[in-house]
N, C-alpha and C positions, 0 to 999 in steps of 0.2 A: 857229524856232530850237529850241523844248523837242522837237521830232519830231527833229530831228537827232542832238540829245544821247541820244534814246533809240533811234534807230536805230546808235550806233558801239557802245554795249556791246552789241546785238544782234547784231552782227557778228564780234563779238573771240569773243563765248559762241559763234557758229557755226566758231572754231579749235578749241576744245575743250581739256581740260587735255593731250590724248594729242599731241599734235603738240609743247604746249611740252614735255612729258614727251620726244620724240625729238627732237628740237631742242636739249637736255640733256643727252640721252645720246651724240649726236655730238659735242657740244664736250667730253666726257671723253673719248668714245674719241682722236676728236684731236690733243687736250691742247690746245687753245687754252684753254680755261679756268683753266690756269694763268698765262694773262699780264695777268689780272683783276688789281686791286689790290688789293682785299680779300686774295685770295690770296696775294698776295704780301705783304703786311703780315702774315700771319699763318702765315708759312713757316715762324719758330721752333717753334712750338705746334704745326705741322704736324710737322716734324720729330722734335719731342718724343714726339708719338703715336705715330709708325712703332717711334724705337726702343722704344717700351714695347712693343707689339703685339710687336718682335721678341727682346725679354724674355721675354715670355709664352711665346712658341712655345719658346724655350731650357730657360724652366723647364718646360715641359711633357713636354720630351723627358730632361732630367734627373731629375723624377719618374719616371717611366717607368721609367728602367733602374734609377733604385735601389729601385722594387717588383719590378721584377725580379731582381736581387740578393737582396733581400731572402726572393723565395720559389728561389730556389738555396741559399741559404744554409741555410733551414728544410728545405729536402729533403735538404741535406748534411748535418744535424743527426740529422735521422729516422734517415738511414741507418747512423749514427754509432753514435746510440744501439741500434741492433739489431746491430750487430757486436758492442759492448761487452757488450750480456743475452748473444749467445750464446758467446763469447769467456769469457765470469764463467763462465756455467754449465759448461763443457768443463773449463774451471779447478777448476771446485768439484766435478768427477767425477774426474779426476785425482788430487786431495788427499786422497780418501776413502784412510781405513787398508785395507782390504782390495783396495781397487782399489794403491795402492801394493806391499803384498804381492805381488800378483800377478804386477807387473811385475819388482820383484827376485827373485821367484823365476826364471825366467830364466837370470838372473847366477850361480846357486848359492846365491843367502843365502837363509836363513829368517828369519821373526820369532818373536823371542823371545817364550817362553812363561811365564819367571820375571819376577816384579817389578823393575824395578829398585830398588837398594841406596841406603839414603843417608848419604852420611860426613860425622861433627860433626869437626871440630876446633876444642880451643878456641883464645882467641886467642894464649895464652903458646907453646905449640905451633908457632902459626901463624908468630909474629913469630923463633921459635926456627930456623924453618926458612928462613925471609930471611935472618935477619942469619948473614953467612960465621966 
């Protein structure tokens, strides 16, 4: 009797784990092993998993594009700001007095060479020349 009890785990050791290991993997390719009850007893928590899993993948792809946004947005900025320096600066060649000069002469005007004049008046004067 004790030869026999140690000759059947001798035996089961000469299946090896590799066979239950494909003997497992057939019953998922399958799908019999969803008519397990365990399985089925634990379909919620099953369920539950998948949609978290398809959560993740959502949010994964919603990161995504708003790094992506994010560096459009920073290149749209870049570029922004290099129109606006060179925009100022064209601006701030234009406004120069002699660069204005230049352009009205052109037209026939010159620039004046006298000071301009400055006129006081006081306020009796002033109020003199409102009221009718």
């Amino acid at each position: 009797m004790n030869k026999l009890r140690q000759e059947i785990p001798a035996k089961q050791a000469a299946k090896g784990p590799g066979r239950s290991f494909g003997r497992g993997l057939v019953n998922v390719l399958n799908g019999t092993f969803l008519t397990r009850e365990k399985v089925l007893a634990n379909m919620p928590f099953l369920l539950f998993i998948a949609g978290l899993m398809l959560f993740y993948i959502g949010y994964g792809y919603w990161t995504e594009r708003t790094v992506r946004d994010l560096d459009r947005t920073s290149s749209e900025l870049k570029e922004m700001r290099s129109e606006y320096i060179t925009i100022r600066s064209h601006l701030e060649k234009a406004e120069r007095q002699s660069q204005v000069a230049d352009d009205i002469a052109g037209l026939g005007l010159r620039e004046s060479r006298q000071p301009p004049l400055r006129l006081t008046v006081d306020e009796k004067e002033a109020e003199a020349l409102h009221t009718p």
